[in-house]
mmCIF file of the N, C-alpha and C atoms, coordinates in Angstrom:
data_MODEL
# 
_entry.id   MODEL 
# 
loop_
_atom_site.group_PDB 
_atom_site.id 
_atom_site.type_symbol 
_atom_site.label_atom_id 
_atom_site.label_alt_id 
_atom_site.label_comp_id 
_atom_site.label_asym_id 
_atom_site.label_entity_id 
_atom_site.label_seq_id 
_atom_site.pdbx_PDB_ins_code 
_atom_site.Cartn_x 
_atom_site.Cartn_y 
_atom_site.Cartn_z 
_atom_site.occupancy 
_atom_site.B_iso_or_equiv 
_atom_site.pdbx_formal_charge 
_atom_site.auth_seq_id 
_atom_site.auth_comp_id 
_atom_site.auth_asym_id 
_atom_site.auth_atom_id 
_atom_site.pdbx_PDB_model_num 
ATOM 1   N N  . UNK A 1 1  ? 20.690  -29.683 -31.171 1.00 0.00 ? 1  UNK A N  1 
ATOM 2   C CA . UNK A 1 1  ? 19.447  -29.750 -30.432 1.00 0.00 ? 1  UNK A CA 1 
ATOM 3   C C  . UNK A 1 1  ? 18.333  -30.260 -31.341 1.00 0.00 ? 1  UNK A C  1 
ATOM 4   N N  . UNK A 1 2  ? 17.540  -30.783 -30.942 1.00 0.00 ? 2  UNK A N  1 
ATOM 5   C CA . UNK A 1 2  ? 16.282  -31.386 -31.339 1.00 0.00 ? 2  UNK A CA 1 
ATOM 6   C C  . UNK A 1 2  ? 15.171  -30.361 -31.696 1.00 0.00 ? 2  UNK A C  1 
ATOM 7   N N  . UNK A 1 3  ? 13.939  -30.878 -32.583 1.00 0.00 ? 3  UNK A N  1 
ATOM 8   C CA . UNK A 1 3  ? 12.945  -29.904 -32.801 1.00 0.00 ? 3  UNK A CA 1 
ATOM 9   C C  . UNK A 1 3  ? 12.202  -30.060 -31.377 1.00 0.00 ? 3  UNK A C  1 
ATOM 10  N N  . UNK A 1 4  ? 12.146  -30.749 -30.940 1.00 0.00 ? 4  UNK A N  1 
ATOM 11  C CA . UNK A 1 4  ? 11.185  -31.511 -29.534 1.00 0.00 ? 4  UNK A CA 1 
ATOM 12  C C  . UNK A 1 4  ? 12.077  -30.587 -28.337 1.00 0.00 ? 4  UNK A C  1 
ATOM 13  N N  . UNK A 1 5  ? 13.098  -30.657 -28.344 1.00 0.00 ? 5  UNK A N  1 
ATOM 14  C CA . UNK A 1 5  ? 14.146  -29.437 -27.491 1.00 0.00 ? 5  UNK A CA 1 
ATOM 15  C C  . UNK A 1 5  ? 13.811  -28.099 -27.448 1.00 0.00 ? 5  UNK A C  1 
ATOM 16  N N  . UNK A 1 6  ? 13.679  -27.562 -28.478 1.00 0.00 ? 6  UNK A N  1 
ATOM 17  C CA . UNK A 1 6  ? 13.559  -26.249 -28.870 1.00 0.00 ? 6  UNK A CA 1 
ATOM 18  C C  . UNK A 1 6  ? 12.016  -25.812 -28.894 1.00 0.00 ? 6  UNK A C  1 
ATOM 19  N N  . UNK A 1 7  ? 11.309  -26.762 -28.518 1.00 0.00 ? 7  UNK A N  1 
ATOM 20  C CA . UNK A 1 7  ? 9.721   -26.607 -28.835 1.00 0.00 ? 7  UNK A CA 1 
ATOM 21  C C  . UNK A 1 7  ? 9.397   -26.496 -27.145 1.00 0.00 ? 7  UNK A C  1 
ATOM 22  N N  . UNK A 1 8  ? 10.446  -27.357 -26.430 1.00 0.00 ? 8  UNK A N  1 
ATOM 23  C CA . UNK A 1 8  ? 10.129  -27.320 -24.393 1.00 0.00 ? 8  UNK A CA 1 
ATOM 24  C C  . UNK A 1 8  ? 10.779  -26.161 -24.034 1.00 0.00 ? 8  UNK A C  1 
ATOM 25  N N  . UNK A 1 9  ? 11.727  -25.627 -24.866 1.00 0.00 ? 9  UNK A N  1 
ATOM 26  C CA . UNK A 1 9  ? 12.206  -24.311 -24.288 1.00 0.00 ? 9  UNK A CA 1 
ATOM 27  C C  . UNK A 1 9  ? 11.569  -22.879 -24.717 1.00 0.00 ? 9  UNK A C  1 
ATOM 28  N N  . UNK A 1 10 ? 11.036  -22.770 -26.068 1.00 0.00 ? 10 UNK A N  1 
ATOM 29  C CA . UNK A 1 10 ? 10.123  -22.264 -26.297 1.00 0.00 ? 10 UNK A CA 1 
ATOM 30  C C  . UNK A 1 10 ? 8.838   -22.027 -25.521 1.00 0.00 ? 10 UNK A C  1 
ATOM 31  N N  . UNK A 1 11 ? 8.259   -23.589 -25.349 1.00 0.00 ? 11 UNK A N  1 
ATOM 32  C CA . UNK A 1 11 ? 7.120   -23.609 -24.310 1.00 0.00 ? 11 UNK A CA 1 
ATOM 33  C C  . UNK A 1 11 ? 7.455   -22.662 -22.825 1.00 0.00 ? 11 UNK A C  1 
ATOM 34  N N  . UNK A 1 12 ? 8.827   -22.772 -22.648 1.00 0.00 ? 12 UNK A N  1 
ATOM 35  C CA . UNK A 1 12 ? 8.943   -22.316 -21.045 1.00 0.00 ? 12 UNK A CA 1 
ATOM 36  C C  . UNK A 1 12 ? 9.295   -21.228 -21.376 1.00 0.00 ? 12 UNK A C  1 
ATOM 37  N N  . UNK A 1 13 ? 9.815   -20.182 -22.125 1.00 0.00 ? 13 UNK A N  1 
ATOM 38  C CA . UNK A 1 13 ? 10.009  -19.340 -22.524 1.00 0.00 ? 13 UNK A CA 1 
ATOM 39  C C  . UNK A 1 13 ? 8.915   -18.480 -22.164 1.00 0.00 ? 13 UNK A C  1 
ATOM 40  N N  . UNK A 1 14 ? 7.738   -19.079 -22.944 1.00 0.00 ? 14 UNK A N  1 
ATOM 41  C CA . UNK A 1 14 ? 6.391   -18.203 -23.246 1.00 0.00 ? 14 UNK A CA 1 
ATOM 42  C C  . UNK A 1 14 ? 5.632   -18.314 -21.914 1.00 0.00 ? 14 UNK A C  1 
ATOM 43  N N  . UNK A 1 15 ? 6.107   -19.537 -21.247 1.00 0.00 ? 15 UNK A N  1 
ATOM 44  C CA . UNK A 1 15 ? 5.167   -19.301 -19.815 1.00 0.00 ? 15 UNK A CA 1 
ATOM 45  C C  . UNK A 1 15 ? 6.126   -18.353 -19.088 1.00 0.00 ? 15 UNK A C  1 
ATOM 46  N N  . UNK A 1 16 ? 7.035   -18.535 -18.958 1.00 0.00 ? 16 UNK A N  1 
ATOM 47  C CA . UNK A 1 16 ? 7.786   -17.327 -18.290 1.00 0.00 ? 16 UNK A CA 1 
ATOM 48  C C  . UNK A 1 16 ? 7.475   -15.889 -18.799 1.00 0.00 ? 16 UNK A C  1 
ATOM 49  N N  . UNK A 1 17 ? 7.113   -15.686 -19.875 1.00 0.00 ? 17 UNK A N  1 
ATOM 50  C CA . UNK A 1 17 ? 7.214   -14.075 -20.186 1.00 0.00 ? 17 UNK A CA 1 
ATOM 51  C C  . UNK A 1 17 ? 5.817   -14.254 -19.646 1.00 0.00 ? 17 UNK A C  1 
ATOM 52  N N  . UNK A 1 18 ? 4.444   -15.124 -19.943 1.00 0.00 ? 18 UNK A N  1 
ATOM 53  C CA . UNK A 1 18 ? 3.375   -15.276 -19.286 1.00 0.00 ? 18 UNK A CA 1 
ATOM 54  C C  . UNK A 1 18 ? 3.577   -14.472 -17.589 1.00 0.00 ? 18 UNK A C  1 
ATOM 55  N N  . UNK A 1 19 ? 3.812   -15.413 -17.345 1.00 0.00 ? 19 UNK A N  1 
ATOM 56  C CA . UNK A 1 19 ? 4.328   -14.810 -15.552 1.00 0.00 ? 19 UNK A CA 1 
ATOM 57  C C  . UNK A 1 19 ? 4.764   -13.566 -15.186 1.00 0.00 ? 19 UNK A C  1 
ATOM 58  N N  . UNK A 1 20 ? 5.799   -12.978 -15.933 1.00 0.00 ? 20 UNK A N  1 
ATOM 59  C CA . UNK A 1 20 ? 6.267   -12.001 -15.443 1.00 0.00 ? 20 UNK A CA 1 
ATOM 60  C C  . UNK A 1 20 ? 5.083   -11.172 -15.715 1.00 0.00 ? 20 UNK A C  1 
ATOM 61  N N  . UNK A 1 21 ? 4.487   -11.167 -16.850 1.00 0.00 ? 21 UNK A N  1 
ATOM 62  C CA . UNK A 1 21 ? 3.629   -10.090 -17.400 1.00 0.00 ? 21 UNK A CA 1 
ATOM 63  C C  . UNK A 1 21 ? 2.504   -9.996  -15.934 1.00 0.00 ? 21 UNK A C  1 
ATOM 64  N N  . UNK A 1 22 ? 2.044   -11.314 -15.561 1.00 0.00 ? 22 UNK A N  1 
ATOM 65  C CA . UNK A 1 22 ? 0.975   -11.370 -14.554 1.00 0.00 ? 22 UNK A CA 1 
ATOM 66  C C  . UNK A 1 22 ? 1.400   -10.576 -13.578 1.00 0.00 ? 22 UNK A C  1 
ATOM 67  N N  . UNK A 1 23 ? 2.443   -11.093 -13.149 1.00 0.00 ? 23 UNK A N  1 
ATOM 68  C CA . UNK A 1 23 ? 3.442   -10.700 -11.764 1.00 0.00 ? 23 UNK A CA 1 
ATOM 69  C C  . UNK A 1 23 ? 3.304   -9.316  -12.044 1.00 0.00 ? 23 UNK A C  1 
ATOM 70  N N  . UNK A 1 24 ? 3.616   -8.039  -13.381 1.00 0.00 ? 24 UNK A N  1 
ATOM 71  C CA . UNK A 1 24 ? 4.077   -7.294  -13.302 1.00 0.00 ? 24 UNK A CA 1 
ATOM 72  C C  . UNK A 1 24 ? 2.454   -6.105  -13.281 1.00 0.00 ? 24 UNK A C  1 
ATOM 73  N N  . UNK A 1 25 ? 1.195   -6.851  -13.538 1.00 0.00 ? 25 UNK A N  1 
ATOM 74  C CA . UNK A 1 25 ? 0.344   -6.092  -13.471 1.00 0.00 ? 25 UNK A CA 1 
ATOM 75  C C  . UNK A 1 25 ? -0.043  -6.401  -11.865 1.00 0.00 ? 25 UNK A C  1 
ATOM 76  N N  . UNK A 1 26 ? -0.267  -7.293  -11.155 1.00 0.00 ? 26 UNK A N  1 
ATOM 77  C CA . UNK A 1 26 ? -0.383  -7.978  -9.544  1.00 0.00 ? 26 UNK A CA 1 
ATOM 78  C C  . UNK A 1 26 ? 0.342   -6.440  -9.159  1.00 0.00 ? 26 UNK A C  1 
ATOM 79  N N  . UNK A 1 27 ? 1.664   -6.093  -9.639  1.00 0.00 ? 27 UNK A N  1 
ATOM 80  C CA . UNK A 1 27 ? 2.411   -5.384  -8.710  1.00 0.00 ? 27 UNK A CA 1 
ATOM 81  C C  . UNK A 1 27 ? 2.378   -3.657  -9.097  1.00 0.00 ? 27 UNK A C  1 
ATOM 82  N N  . UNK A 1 28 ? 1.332   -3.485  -9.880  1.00 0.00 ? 28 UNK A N  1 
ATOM 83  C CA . UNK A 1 28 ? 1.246   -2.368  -10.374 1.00 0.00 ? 28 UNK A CA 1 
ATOM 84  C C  . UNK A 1 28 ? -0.429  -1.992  -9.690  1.00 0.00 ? 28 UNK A C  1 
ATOM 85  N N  . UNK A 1 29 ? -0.882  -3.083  -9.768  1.00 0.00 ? 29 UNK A N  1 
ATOM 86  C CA . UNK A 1 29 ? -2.227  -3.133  -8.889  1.00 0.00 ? 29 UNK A CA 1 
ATOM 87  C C  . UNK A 1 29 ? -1.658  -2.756  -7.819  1.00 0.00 ? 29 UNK A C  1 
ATOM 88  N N  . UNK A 1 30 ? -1.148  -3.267  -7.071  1.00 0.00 ? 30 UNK A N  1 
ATOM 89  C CA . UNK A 1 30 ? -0.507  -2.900  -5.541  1.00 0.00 ? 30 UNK A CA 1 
ATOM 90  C C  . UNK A 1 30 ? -0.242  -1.581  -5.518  1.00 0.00 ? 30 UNK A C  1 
ATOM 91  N N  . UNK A 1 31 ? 0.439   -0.750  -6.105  1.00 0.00 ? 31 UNK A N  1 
ATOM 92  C CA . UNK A 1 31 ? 1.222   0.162   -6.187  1.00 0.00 ? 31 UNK A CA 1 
ATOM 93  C C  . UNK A 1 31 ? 0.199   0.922   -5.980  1.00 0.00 ? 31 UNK A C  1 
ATOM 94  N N  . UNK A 1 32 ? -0.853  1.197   -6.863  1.00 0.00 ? 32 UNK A N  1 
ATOM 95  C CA . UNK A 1 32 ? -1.723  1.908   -6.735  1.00 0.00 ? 32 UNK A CA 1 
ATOM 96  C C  . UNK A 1 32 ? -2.838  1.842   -5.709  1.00 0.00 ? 32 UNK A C  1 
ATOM 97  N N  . UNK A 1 33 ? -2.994  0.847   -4.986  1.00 0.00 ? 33 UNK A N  1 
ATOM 98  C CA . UNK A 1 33 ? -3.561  0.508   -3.934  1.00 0.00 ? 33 UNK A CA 1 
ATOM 99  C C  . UNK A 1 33 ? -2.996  1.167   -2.863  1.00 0.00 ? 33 UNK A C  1 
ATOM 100 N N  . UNK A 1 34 ? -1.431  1.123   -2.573  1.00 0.00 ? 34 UNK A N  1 
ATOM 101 C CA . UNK A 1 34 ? -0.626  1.715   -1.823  1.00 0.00 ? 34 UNK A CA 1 
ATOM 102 C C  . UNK A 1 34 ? -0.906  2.929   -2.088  1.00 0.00 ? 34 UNK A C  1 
ATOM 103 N N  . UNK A 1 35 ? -0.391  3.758   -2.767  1.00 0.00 ? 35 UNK A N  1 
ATOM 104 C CA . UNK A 1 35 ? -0.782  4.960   -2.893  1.00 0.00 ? 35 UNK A CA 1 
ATOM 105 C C  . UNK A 1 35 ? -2.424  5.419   -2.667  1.00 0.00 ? 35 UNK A C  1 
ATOM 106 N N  . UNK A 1 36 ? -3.275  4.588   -2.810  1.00 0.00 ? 36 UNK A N  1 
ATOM 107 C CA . UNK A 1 36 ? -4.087  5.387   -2.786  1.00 0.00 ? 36 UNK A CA 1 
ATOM 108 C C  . UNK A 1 36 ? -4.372  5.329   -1.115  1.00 0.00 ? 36 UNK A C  1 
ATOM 109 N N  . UNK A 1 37 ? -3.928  4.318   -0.024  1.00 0.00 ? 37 UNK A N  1 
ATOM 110 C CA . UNK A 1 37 ? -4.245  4.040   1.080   1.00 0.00 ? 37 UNK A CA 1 
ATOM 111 C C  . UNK A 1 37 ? -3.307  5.042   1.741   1.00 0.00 ? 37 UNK A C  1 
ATOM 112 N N  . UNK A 1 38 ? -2.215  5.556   0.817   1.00 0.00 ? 38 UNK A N  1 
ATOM 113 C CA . UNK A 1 38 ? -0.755  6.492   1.531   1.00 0.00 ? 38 UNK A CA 1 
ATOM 114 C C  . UNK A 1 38 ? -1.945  7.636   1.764   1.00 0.00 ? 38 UNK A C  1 
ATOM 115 N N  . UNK A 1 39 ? -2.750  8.349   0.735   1.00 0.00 ? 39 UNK A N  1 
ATOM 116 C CA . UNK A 1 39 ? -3.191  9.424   0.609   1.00 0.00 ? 39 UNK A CA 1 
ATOM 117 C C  . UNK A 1 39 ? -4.338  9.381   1.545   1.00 0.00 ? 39 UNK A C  1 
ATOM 118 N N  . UNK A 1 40 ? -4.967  8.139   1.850   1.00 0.00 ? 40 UNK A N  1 
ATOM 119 C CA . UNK A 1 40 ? -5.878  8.254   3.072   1.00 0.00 ? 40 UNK A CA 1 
ATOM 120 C C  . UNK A 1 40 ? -5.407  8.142   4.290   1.00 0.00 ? 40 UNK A C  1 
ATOM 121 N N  . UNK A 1 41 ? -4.605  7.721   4.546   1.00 0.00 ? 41 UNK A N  1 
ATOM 122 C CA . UNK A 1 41 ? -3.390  7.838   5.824   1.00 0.00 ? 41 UNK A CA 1 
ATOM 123 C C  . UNK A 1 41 ? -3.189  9.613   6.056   1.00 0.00 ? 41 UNK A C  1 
ATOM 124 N N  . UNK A 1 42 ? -2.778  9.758   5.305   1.00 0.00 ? 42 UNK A N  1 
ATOM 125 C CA . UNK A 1 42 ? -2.214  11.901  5.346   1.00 0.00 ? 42 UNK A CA 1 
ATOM 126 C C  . UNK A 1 42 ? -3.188  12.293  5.572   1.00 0.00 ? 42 UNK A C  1 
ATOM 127 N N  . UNK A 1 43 ? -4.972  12.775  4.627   1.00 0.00 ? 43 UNK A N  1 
ATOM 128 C CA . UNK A 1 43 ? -6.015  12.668  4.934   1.00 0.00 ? 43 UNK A CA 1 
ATOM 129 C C  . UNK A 1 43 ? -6.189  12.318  6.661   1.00 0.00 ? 43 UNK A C  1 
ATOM 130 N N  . UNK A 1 44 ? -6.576  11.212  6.776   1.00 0.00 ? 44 UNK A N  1 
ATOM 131 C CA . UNK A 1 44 ? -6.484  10.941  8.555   1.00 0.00 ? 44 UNK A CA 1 
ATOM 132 C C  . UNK A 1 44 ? -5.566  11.357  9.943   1.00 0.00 ? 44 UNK A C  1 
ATOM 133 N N  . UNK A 1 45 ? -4.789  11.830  9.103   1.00 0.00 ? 45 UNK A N  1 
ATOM 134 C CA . UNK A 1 45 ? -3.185  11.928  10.141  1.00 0.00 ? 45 UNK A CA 1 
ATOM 135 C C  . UNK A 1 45 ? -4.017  13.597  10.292  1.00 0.00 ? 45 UNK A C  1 
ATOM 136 N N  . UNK A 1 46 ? -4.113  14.886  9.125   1.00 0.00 ? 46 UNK A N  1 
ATOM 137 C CA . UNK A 1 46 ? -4.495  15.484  9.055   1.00 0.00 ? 46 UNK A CA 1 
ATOM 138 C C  . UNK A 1 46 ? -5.494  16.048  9.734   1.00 0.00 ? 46 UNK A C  1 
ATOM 139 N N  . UNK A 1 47 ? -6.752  15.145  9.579   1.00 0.00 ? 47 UNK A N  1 
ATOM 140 C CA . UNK A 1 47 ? -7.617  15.419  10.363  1.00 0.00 ? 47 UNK A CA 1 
ATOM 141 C C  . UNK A 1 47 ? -7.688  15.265  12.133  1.00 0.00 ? 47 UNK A C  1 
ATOM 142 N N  . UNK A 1 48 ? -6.720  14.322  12.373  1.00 0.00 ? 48 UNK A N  1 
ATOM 143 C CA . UNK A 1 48 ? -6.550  13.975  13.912  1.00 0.00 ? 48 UNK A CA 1 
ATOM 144 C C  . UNK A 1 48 ? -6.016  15.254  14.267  1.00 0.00 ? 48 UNK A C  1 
ATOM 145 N N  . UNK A 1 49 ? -4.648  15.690  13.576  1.00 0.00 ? 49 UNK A N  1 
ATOM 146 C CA . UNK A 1 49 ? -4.429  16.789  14.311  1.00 0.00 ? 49 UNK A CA 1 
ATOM 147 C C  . UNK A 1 49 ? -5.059  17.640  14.125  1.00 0.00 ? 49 UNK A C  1 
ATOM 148 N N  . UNK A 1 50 ? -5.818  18.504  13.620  1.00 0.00 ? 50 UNK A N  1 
ATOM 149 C CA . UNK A 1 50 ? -6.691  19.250  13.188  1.00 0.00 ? 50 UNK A CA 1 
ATOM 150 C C  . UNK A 1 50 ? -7.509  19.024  14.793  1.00 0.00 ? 50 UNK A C  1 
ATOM 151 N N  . UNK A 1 51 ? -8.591  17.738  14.827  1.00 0.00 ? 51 UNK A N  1 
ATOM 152 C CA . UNK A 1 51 ? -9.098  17.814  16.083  1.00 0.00 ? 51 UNK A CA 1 
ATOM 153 C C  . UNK A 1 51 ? -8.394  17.454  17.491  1.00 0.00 ? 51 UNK A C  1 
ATOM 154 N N  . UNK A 1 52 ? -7.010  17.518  17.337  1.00 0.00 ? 52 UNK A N  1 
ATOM 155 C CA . UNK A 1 52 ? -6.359  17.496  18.536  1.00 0.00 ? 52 UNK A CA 1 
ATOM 156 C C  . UNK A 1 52 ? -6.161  19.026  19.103  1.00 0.00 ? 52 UNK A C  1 
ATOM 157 N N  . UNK A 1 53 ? -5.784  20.332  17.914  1.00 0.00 ? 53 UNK A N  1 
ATOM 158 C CA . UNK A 1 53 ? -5.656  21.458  18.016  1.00 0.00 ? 53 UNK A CA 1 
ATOM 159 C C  . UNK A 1 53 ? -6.653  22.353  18.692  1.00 0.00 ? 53 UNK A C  1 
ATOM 160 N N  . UNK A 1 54 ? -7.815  21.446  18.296  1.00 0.00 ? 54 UNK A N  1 
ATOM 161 C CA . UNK A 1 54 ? -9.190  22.159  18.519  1.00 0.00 ? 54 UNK A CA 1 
ATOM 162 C C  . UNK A 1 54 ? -9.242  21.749  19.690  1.00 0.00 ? 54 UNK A C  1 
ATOM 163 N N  . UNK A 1 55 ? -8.816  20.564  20.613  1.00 0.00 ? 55 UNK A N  1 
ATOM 164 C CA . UNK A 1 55 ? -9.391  20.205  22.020  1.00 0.00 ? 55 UNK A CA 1 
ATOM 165 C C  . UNK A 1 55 ? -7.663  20.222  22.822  1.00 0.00 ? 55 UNK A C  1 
ATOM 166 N N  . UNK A 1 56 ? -7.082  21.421  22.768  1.00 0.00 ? 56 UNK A N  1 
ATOM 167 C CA . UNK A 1 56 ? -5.847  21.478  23.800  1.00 0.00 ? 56 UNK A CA 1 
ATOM 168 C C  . UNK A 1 56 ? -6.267  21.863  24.797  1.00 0.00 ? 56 UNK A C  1 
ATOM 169 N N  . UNK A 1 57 ? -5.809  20.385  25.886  1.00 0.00 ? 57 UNK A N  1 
ATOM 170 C CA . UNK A 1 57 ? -6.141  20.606  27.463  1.00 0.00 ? 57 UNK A CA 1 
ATOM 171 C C  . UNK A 1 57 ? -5.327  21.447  27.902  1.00 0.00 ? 57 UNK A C  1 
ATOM 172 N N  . UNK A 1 58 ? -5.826  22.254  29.045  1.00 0.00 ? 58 UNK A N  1 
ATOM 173 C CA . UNK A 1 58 ? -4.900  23.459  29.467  1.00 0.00 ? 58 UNK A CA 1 
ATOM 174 C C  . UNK A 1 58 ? -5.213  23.065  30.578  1.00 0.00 ? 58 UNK A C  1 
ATOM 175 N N  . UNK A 1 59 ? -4.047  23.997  31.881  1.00 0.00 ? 59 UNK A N  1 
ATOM 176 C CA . UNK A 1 59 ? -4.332  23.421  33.669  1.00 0.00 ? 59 UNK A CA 1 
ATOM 177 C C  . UNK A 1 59 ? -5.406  24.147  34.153  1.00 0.00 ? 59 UNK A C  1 
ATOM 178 N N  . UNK A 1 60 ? -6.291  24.786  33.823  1.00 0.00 ? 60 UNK A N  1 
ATOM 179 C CA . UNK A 1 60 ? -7.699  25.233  33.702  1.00 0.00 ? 60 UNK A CA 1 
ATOM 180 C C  . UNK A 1 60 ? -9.008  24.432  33.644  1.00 0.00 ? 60 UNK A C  1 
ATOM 181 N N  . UNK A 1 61 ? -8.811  23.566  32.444  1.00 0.00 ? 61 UNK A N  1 
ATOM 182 C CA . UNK A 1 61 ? -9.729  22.537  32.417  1.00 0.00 ? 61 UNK A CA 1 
ATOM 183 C C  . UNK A 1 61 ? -9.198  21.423  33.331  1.00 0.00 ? 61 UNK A C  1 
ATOM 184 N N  . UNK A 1 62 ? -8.018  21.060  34.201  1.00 0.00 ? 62 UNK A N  1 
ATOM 185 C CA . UNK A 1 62 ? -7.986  20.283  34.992  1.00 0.00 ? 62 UNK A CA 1 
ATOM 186 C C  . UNK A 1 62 ? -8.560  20.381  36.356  1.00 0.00 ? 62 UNK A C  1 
ATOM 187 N N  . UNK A 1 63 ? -9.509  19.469  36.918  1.00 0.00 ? 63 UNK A N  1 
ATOM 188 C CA . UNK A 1 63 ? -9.827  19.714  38.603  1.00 0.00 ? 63 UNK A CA 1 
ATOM 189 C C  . UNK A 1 63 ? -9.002  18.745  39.360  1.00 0.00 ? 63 UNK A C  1 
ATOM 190 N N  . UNK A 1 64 ? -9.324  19.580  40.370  1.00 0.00 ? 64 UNK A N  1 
ATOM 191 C CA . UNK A 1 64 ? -8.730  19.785  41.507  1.00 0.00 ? 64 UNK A CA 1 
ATOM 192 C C  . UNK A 1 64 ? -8.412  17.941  42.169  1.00 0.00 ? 64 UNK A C  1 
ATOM 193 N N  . UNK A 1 65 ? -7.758  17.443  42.515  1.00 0.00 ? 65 UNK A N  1 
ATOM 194 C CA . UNK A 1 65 ? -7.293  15.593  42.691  1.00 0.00 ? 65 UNK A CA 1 
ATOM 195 C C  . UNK A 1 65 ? -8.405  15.866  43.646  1.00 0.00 ? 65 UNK A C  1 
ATOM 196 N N  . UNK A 1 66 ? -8.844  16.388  44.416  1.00 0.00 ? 66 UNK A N  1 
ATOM 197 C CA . UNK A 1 66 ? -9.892  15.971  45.401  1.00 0.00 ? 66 UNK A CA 1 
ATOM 198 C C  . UNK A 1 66 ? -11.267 15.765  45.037  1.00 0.00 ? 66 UNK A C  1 
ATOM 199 N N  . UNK A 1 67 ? -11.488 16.523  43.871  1.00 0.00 ? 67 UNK A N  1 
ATOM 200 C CA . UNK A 1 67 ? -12.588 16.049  43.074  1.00 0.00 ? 67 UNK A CA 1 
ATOM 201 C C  . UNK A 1 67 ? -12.971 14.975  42.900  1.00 0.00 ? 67 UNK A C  1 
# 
């Protein structure tokens, strides 16, 4: 192999570990984005039922179809 060979594979070498490194913080950003949107999801899920508990329709509060 050539010095000029070993200098283009080198080059692609280093952009590749370049990339992954990018790729691998992009996807660690995410992760934590996810999670933090998981924990506002539960949060919300939480609170719905919470005010669903508080407003159970019963056949009491229903009137009468002629109403």
């Amino acid at each position: 192999m050539s010095d000029e060979t070993i200098e283009r594979i080198q080059a692609k070498i280093a952009y590749l570990e370049s990339a992954n490194s990018e790729l691998s913080d992009v996807i660690y950003r995410q992760q934590q984005e996810i999670d933090g949107l998981r924990t506002q999801f539960v949060a919300l899920m939480a609170q719905l039922d919470a005010a669903n508990a508080q407003n159970e329709y019963t056949l009491e509060q229903e009137k009468p179809p002629h109403y």
